[in-house]
Backbone as a printed PyTorch tensor [residue, N CA C, xyz], in Angstrom:
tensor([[[ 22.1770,  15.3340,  24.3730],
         [ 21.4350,  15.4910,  23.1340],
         [ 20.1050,  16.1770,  23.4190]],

        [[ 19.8360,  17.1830,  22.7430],
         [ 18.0820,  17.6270,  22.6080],
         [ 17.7540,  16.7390,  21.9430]],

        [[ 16.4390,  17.0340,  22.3360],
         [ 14.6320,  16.2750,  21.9080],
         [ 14.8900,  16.2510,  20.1300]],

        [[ 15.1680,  17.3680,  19.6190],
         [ 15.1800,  17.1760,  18.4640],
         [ 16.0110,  16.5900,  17.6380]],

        [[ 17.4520,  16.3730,  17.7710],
         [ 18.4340,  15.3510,  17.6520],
         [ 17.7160,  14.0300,  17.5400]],

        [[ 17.1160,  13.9480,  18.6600],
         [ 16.7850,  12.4790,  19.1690],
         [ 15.6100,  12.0910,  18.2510]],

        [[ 14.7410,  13.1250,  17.3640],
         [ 13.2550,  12.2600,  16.6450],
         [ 14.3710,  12.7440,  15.1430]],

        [[ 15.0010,  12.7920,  15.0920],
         [ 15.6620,  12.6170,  13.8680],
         [ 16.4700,  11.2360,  13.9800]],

        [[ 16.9790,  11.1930,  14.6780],
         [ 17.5770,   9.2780,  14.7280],
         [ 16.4290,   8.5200,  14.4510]],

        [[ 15.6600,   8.6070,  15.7590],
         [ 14.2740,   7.3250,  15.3870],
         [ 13.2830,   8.3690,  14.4840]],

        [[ 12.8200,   7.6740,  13.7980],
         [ 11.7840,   8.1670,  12.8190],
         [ 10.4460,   7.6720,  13.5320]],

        [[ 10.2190,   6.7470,  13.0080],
         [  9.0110,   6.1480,  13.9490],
         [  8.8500,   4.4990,  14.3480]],

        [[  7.7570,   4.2170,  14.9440],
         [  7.8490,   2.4140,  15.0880],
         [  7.6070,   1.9440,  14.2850]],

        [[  8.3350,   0.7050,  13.6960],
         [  7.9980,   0.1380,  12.5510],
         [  7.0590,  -1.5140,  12.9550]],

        [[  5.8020,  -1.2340,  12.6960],
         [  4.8080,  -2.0430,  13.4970],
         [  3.9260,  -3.0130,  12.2670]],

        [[  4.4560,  -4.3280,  12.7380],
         [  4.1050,  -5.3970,  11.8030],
         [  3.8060,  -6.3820,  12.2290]],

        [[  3.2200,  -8.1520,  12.0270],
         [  2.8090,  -8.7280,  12.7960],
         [  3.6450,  -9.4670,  13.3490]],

        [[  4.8510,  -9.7690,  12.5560],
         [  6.3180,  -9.5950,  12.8220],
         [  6.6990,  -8.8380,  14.1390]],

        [[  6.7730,  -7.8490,  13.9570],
         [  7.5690,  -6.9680,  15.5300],
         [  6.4880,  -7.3800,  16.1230]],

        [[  5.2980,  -7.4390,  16.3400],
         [  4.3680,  -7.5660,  17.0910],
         [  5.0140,  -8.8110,  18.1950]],

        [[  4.8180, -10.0650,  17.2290],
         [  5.4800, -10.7160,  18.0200],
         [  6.9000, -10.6660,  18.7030]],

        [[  7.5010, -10.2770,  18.2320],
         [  9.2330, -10.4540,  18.8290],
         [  8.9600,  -9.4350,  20.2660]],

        [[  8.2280,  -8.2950,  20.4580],
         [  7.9320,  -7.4790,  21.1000],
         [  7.2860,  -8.5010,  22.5490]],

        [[  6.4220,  -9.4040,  21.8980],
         [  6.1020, -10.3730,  23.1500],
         [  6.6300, -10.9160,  23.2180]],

        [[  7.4360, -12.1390,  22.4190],
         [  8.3990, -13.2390,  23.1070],
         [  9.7220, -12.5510,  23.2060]],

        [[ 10.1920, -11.7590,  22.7140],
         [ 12.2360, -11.5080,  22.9800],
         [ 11.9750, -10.0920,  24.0910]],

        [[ 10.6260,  -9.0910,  23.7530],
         [ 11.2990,  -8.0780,  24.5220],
         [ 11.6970,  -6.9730,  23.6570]],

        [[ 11.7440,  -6.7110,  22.4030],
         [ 12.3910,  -6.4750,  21.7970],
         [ 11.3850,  -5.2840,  20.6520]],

        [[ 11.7670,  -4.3210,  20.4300],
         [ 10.5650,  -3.0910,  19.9780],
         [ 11.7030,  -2.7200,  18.5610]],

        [[ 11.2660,  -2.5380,  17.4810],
         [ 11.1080,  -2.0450,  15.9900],
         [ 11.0540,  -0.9390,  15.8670]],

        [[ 12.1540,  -0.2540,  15.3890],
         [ 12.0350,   1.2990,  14.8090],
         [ 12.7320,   1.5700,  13.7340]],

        [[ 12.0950,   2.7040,  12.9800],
         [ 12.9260,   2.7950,  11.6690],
         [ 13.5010,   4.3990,  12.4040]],

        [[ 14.7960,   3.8620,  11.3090],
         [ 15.7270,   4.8490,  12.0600],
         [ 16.3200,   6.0300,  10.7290]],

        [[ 16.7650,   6.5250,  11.1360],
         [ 17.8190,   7.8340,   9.9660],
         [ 18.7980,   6.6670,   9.5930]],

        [[ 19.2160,   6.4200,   8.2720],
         [ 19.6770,   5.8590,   7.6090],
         [ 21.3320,   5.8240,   8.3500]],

        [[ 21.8210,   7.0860,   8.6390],
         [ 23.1690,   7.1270,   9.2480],
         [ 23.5770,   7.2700,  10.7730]],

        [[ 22.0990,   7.2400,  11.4930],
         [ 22.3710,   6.6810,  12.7020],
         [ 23.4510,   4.9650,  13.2210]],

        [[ 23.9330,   5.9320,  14.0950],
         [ 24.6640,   4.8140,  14.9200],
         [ 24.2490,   3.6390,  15.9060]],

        [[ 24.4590,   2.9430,  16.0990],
         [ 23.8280,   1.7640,  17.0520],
         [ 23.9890,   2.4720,  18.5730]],

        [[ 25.0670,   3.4250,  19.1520],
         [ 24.5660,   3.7620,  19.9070],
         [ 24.3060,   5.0210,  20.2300]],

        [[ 24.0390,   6.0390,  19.1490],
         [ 23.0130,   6.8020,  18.9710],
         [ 21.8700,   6.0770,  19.2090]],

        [[ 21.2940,   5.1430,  18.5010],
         [ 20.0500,   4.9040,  18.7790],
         [ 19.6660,   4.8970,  20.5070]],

        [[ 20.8340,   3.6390,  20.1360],
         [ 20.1520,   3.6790,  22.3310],
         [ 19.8020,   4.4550,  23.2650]],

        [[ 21.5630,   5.7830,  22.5730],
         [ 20.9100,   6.7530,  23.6800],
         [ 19.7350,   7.2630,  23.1210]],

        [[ 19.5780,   7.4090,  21.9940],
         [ 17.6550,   8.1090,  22.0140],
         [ 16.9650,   7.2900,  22.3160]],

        [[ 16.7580,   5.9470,  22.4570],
         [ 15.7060,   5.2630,  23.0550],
         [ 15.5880,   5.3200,  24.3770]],

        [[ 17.0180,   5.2620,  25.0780],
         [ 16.5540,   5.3820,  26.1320],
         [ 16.6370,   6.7990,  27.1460]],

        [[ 16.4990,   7.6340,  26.1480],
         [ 16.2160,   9.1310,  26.6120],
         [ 14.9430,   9.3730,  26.4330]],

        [[ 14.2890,   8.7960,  25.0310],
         [ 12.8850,   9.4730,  24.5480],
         [ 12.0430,   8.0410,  25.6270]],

        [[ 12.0610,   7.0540,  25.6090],
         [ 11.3470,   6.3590,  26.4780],
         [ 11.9130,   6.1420,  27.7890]],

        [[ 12.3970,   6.7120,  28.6270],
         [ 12.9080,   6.2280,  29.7730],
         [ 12.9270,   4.5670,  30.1570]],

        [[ 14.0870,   3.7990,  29.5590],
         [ 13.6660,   2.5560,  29.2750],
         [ 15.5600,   2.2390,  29.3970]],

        [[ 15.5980,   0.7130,  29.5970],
         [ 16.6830,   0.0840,  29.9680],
         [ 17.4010,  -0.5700,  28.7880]],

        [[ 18.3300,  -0.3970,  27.6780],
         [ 18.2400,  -0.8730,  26.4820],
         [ 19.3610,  -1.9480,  26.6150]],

        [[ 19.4150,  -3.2120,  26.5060],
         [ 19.9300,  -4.2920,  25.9860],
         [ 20.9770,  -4.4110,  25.0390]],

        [[ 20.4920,  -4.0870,  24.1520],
         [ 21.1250,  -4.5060,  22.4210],
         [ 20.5580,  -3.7240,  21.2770]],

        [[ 21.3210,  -3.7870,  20.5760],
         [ 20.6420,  -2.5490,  19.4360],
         [ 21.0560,  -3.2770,  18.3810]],

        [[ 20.4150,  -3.8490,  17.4760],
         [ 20.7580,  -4.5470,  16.0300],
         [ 20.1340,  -4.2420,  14.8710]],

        [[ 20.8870,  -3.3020,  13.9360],
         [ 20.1240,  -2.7600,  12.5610],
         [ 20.4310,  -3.4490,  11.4510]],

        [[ 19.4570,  -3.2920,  10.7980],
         [ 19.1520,  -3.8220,   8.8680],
         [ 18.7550,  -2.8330,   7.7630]],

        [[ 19.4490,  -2.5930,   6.9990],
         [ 18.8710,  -1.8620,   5.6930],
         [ 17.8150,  -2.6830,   5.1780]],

        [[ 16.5250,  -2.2690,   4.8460],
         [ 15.5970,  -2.9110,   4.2280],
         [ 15.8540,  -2.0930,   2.6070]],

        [[ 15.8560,  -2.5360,   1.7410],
         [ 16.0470,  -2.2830,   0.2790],
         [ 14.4850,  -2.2180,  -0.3410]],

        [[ 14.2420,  -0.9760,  -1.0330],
         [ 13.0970,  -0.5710,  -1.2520],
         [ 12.5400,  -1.6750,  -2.5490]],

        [[ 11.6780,  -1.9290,  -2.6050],
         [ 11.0360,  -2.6470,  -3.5950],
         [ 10.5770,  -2.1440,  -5.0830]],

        [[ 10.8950,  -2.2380,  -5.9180],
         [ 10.1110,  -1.8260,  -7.2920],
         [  8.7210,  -2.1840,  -7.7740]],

        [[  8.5320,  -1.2550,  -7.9440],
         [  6.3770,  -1.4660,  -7.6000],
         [  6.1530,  -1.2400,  -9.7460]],

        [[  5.2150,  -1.3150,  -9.8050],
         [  4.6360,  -1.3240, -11.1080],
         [  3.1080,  -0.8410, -11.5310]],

        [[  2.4700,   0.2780, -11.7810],
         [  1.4830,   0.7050, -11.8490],
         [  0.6990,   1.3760, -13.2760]],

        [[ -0.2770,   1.6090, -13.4060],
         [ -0.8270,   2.0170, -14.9270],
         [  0.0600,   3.2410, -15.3560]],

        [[  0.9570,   3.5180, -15.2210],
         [  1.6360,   5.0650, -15.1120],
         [  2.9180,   4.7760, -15.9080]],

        [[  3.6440,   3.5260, -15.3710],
         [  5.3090,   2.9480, -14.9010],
         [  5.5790,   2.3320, -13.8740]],

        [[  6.6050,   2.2290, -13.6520],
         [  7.7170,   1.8670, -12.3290],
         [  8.0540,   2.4330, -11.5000]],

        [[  8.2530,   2.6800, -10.4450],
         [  8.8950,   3.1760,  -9.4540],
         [  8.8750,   2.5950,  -8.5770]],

        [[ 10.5820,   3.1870,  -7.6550],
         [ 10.9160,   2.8170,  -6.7350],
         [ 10.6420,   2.8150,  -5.1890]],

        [[ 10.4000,   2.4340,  -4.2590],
         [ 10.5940,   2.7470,  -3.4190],
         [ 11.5430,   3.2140,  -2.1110]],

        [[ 11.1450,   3.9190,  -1.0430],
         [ 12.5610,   4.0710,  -0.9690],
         [ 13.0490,   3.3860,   0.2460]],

        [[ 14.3980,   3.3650,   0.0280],
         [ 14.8820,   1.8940,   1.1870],
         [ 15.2080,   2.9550,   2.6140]],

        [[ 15.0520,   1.8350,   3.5570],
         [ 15.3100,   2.6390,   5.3020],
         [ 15.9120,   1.4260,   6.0410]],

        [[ 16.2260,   1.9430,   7.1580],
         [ 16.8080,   1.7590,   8.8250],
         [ 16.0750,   0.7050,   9.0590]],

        [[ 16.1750,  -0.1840,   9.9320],
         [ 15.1050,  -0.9400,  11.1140],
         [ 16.1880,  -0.6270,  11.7150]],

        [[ 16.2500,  -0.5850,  12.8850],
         [ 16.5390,  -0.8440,  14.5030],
         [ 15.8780,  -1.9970,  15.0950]],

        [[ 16.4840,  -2.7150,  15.8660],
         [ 15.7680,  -3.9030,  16.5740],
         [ 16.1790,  -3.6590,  17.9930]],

        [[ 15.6330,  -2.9970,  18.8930],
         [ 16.1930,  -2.9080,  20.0360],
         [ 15.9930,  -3.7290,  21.3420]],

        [[ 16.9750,  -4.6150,  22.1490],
         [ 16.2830,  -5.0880,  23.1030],
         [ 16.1690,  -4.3300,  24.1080]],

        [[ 15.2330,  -4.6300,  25.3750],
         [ 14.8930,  -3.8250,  26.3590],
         [ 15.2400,  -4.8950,  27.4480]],

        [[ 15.7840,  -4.2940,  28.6020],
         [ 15.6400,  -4.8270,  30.1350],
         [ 14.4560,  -5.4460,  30.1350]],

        [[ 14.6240,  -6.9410,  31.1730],
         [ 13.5840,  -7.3800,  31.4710],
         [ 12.8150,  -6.8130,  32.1620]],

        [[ 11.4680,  -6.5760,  32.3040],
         [ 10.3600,  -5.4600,  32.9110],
         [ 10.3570,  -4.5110,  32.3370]],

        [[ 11.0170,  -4.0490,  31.5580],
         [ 10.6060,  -2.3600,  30.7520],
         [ 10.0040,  -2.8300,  29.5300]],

        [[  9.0440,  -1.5980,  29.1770],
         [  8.2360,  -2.2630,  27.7580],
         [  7.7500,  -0.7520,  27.5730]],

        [[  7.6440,  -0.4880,  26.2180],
         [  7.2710,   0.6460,  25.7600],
         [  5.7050,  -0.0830,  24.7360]],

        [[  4.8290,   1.4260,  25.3300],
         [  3.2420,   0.5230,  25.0810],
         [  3.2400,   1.8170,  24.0950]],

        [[  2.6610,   1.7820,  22.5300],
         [  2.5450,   2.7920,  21.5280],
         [  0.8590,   2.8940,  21.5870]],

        [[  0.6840,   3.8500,  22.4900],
         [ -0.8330,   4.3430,  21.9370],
         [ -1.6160,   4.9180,  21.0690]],

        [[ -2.3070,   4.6750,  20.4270],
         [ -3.5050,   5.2100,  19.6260],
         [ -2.4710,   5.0950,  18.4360]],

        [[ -1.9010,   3.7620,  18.1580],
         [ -1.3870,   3.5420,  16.6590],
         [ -2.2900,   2.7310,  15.8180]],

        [[ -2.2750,   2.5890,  14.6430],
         [ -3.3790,   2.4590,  13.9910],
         [ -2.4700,   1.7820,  12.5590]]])
């Protein structure tokens, strides 16, 4: 697979206080993914784009929420999680996220 294949599967980290933790106690790193990625598509892009040892790969559709504003309604739109585990000792560190 090219580089570019591979940032079309993972989109980006999905970073909450939630993954935060699971990331310290299981090991385990959060990404939102392309909706029709495969479980092991993902892996191999995870563990191509991070040089990293992957475990387990377990995804969820999150279903977008309906919001309400001075305007109307609208939807939001629903995505991927990925839950990936990692080998014990490998850890992917996301810098300058904000």
């Amino acid at each position: 697979m090219n580089k570019q294949n591979l940032y079309r599967i993972i989109e980006s980290p999905h970073i909450t206080e939630k993954t935060s933790s699971l990331s310290t106690n299981n090991n385990q790193v959060v990404f939102r993914v392309n909706k029709s990625a495969t479980k092991n598509q993902i892996k191999k892009a995870v563990e191509e784009l991070f040089s990293v040892s992957v475990t387990s790969v377990t995804t969820s559709i999150s279903k977008g929420k309906t919001k309400r504003n001075k305007f109307g309604s609208y939807k939001r739109s629903d995505f991927k999680k990925a839950f990936v585990s990692l080998k014990q000792g490998d850890e992917i560190k996301f810098e300058g996220i904000s």
